[in-house]
TIDREN-138543 format. One record per residue: residue in three letters; y, x, z of N, C-alpha, C, O in turn. Coordinates in steps of 0.05 Angstrom, whole numbers, plus 5000, padded with zeros to 4 digits. Atoms other than C-alpha are relative to their C-alpha. Layout:
! residues N
ALAYXZYXZYXZYXZ;...
***
This chain:
! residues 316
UNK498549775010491949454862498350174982496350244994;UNK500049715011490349994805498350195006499550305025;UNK500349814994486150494815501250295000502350314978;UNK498749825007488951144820499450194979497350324978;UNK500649855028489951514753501650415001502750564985;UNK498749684999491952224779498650135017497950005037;UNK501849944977487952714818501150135020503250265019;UNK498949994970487952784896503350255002505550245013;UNK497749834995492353354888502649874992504449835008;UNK496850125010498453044841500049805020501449835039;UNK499650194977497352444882501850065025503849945030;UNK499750064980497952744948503050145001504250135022;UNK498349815001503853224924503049655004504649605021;UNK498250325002508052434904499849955024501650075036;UNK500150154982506552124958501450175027502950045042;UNK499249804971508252715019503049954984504249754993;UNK497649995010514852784976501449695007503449655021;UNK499050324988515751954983500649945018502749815021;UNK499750084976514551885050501650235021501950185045;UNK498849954982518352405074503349924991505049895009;UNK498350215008523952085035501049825010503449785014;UNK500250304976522251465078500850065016503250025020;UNK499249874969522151785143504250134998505849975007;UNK497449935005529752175127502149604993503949505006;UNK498250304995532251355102500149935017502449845022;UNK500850174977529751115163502250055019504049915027;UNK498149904980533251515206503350094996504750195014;UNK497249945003540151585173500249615003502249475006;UNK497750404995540350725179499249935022499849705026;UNK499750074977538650715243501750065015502849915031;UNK497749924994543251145259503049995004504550095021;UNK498550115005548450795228501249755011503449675020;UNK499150354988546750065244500050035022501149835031;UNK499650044978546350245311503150085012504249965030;UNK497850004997552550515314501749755001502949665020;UNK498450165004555549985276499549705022501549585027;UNK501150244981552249385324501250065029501749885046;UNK498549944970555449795388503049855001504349705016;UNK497350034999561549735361500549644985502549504990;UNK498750335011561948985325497949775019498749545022;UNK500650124985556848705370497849674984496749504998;UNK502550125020552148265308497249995007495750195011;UNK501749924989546748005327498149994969495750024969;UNK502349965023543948005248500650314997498950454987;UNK500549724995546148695257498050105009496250214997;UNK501949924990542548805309496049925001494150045011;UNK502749915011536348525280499350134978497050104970;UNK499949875026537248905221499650255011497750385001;UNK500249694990538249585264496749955015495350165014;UNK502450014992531849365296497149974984494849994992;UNK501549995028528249285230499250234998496950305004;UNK499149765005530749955213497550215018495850375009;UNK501149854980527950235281497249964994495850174997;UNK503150054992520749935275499350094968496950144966;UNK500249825019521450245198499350235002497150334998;UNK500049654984522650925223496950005013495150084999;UNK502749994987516550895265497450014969496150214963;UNK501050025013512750655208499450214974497550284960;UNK499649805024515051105160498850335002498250514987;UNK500949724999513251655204497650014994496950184978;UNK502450074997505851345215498950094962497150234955;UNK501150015026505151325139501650274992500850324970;UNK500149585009507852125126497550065020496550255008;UNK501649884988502452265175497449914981495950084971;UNK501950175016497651795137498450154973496250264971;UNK500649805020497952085067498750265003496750344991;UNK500649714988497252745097498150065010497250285010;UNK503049914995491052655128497949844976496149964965;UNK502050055024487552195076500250114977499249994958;UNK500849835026488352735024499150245013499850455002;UNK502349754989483853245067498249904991497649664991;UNK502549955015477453525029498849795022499949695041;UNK502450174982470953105059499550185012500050384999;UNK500849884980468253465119497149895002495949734987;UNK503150054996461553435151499949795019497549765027;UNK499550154990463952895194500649754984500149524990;UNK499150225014466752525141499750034972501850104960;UNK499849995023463352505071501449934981501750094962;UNK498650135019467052085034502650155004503250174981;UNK498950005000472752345052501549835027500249755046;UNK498950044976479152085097502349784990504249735004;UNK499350205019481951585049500649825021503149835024;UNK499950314991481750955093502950065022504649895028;UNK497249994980487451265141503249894995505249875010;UNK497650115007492450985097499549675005501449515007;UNK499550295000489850295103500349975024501649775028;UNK499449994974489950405176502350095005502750055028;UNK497349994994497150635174501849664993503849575005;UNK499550165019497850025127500449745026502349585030;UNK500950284976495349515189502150055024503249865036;UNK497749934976500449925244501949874981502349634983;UNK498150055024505449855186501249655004503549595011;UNK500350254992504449075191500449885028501749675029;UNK500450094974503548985268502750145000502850135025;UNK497349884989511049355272501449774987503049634999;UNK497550245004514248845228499549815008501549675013;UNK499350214982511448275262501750025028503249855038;UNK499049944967513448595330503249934993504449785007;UNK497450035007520548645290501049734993503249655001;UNK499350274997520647955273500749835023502949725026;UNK499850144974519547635338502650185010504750055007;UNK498049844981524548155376503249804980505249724992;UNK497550045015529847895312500349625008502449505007;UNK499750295005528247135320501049915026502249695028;UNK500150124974528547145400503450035007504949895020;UNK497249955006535047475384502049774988504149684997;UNK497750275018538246925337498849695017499349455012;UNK499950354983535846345386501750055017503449895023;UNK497150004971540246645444502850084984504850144997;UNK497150005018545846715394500549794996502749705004;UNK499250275002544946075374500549765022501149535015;UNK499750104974545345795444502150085021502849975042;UNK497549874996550846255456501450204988501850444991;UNK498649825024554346455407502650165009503850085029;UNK497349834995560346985410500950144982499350264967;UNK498149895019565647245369499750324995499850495012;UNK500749755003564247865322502850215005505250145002;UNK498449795001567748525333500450264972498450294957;UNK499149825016570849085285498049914977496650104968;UNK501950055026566648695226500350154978498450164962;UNK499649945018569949055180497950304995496450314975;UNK502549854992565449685200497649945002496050094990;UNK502350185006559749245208498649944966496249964959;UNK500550105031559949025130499850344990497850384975;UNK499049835019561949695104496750205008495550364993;UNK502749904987555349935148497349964983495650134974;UNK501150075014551749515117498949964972496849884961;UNK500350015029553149585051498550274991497550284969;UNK499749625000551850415055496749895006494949974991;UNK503150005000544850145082498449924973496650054961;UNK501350245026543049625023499950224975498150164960;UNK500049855020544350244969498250145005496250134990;UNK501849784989540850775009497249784993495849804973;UNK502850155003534750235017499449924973497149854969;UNK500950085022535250084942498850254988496750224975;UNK500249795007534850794926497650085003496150204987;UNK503649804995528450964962498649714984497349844969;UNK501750205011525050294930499850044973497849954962;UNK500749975017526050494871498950295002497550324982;UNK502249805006522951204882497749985010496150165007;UNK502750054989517250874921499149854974496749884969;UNK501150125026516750454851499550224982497650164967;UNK501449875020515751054809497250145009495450224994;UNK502549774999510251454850498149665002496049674989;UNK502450254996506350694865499549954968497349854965;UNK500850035032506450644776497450245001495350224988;UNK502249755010502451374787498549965012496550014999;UNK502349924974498151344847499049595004499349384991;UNK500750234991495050784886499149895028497549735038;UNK499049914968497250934956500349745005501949614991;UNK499350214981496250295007502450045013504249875012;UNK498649924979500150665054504050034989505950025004;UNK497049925012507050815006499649664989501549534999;UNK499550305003505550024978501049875030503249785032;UNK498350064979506149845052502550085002504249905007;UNK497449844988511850265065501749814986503549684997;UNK497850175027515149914999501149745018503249675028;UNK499450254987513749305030502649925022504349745025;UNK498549994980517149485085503149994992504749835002;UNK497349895014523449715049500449734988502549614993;UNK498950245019523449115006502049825019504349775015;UNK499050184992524348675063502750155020503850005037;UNK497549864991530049105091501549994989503749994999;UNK496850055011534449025034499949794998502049704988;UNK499150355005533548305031501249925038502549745048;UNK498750064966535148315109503350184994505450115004;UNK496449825000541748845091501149804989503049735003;UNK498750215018543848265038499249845023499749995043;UNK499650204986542747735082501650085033502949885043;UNK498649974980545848065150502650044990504449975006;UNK497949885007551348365101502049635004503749555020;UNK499350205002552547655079500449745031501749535030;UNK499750134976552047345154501850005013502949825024;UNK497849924986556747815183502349994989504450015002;UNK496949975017562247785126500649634998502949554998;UNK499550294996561346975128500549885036501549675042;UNK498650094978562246955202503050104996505049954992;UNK497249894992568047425207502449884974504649824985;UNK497850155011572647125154499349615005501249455009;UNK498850204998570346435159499849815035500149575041;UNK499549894967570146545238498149775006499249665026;UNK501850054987563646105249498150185010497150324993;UNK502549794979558746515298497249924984495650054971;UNK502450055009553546135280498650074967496649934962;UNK500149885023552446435212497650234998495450264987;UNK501449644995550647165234497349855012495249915000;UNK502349954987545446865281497449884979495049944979;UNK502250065020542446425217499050174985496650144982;UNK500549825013542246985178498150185014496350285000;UNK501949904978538447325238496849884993494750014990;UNK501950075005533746805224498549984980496149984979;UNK501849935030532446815152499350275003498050304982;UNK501449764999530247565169497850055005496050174993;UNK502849994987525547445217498249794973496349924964;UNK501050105016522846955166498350214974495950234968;UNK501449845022521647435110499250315011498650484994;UNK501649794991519247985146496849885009494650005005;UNK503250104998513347505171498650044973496550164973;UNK501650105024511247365102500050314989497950374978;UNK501849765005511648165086498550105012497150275000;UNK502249954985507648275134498149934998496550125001;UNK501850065008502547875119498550074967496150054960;UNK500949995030502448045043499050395007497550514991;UNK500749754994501848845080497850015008496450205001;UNK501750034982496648595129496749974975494850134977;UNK501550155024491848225063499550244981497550234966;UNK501349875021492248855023499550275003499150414983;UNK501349804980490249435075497349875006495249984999;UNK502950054997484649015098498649914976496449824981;UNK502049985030481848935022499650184999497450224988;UNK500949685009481949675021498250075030496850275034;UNK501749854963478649735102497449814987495249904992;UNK502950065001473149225073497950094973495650034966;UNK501549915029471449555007499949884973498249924955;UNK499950155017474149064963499250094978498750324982;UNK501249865019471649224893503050084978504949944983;UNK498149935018476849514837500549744988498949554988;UNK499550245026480149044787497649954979495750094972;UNK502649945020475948754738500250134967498450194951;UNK498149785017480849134686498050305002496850404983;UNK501449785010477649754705498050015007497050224999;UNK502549935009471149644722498749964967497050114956;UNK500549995020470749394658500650294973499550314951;UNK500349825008473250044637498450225000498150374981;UNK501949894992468450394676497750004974497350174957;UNK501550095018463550064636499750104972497650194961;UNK499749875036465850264561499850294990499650394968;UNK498649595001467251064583496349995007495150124990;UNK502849964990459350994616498849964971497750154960;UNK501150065025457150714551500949974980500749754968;UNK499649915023460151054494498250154985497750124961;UNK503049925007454251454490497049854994495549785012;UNK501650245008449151034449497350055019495949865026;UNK501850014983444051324491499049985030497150065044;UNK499850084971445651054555501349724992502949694974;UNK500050324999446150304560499249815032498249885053;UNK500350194980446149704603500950085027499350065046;UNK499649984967449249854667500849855020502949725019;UNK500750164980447749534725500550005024499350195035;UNK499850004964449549424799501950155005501650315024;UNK497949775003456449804784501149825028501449585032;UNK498449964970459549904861501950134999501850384995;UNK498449835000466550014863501750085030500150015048;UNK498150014976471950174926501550204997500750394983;UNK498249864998478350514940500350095024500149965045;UNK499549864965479750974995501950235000501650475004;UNK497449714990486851314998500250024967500349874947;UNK499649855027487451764943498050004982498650124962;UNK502349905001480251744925498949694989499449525006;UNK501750205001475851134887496850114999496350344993;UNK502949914992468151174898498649744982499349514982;UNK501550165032463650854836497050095005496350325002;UNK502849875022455750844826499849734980501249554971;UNK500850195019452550464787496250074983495550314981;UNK501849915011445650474753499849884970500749654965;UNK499949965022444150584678496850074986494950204994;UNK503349925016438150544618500050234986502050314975;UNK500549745015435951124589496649924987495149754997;UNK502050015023430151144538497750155019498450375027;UNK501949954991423151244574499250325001498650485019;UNK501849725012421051864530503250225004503750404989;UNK497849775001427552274547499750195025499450115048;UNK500549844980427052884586501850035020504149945017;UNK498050104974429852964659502250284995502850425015;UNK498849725010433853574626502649834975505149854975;UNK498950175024436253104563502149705016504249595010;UNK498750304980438052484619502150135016504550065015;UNK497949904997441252944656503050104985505350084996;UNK497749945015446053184606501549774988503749784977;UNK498550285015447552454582501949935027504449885027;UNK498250184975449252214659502650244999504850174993;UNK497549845000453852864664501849914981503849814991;UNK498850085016456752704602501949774999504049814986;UNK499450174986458852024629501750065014504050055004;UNK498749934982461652244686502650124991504750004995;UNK498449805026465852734642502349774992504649785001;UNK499250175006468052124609502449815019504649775011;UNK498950034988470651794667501250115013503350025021;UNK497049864979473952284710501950054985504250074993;UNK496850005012478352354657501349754997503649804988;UNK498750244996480551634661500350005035502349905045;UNK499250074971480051664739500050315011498250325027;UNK499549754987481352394762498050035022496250195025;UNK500249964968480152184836497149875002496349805024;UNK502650104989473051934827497750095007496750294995;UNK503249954983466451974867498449864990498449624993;UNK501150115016461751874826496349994989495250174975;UNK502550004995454351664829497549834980496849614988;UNK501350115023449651484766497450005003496450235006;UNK502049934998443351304771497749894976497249654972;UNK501650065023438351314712496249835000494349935012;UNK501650145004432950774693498350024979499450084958;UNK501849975036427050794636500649624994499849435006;UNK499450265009429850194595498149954987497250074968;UNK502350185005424649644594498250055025496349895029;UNK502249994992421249934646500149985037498250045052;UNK498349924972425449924718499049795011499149574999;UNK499350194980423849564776501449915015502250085031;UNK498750014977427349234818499750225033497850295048;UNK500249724981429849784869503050055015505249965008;UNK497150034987435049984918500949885024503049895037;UNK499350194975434349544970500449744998500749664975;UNK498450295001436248794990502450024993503749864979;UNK496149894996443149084997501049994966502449844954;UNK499849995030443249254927499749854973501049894953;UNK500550085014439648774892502249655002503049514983;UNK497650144991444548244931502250034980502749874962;UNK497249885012450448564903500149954969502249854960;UNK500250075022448248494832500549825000502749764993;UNK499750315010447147834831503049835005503449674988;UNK497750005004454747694855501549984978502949784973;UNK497949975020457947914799498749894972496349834969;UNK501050065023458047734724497050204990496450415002;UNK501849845008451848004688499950204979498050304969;UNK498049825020456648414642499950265022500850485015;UNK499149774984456248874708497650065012497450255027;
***
């Protein structure tokens, strides 16, 4: 994913606005499908309303999420509190598997005993009122995820995605049992649910823990990194560039040549300058430069460090 190109504040203002968005969907289709599942008795209903339910939860987890990983850094926590979204991101995940299994264990005892739907016509019409509502928030979770670079609202998406492909597929289960009066229908459709909720789950699970292990940015913008650091002819070669995302917040050093005979007054005002450079391409960054006499640097920094170089292209 993107780094984020807006700072913590616009960020965190999108995102609280999104997810309470979420949370309010959540709970008007649960509300609904559960209704509607009392009364028609579906069981792709009722893994659909159980979708719904383990949404809601999620949705709350991630309004709480945002909200704390856009608190200032503390003395507890320098960096910041960033990673709480990828940790909403991993609950987020562990709810739609839980939702899967509960929907699949469901469509095997359907399918082993199937039974005739009730008042479907309420059922469908339920359904359909969900599949709009759920398209509605997906596309306003698509405009703040173009601005920001929120794990926690990409999860959520995720989440949503696979909810209207479960509304379309229960819609379509329950309106193909009830007119063409096979049972077994609703409970397949049950099962293509649970199906594609595994596989969002995993694509949720794969891109919270890239952000919990410090994956490095695209190579899109480190390489931008790179051009904004060294537009200034008198800074060159930069080396051992460290990137990571955390929440609202990316975190960058990197080390850089500077001309032997330049004063620590003159070096200083180049690395500021730099920096300058880049926060205005990244708002949200933390940002750590460290200056070398070019021709004359030793190897320095650590194993840790000198490791890490060698990794990557030597463009970095």
């Amino acid at each position: 994913m993107s780094p984020p190109r807006l700072s913590p504040a616009e960020t965190t203002a999108l995102t609280r606005r999104v997810t309470l968005m979420s949370v309010a969907t959540a709970a008007i289709l649960v509300t609904i499908k559960l209704a509607a599942w009392i009364g028609s008795g579906s069981v792709a209903l009722l893994a659909s309303t159980a979708d719904s339910g383990l949404d809601l939860v999620a949705s709350l987890v991630t309004f709480w999420a945002v909200r704390y990983a856009a608190a200032p850094p503390d003395a507890e926590h320098r960096f910041g509190h960033g990673k709480a979204e990828a940790f909403a991101s991993l609950v987020q995940a562990g709810l739609v598997f839980a939702s899967a299994a509960l929907i699949a264990r469901e469509a095997v005892g359907d399918f082993i005993a199937p039974h005739p739907l009730r008042q479907e016509g309420w059922a469908v019409a339920v359904m359909a009122v969900s599949t709009v509502l759920t398209a509605l928030l997906l596309a306003a979770q698509g405009r703040v995820l173009k601005q920001t670079a929120s794990v926690a609202v990409s999860g959520d998406r995720a989440h949503y995605a696979m909810d209207l492909a479960s509304n379309l597929i229960a819609l379509a289960g329950i309106a193909a049992s009830a007119w063409l009066g096979v049972n077994g229908l609703d409970a397949a459709a049950a099962v293509v649910i649970a199906a594609l909720l595994l596989w969002g789950a995993v694509g949720v699970f794969r891109e919270a823990s890239s952000q919990l292990m410090d994956h490095e940015l695209p190579d899109e913008a480190r390489a931008e990194i790179v051009r904004l650091a060294t537009a200034d002819g008198r800074l060159a070669n930069v080396h051992q560039l460290r990137t990571r995302a955390s929440g609202p917040y990316v975190h960058m050093q990197m080390h850089v040549d500077l001309e032997p005979e330049v004063t620590l007054e003159a070096a200083h005002e180049v690395i500021v300058a730099a920096e300058k450079r880049i926060l205005e391409a990244f708002p949200a960054a933390d940002i750590i430069i460290h200056a070398d006499p070019r021709g004359r640097a030793e190897p320095h920094g650590g194993a840790f460090a000198e490791a890490a170089v060698t990794s990557r292209p030597k463009t970095q």
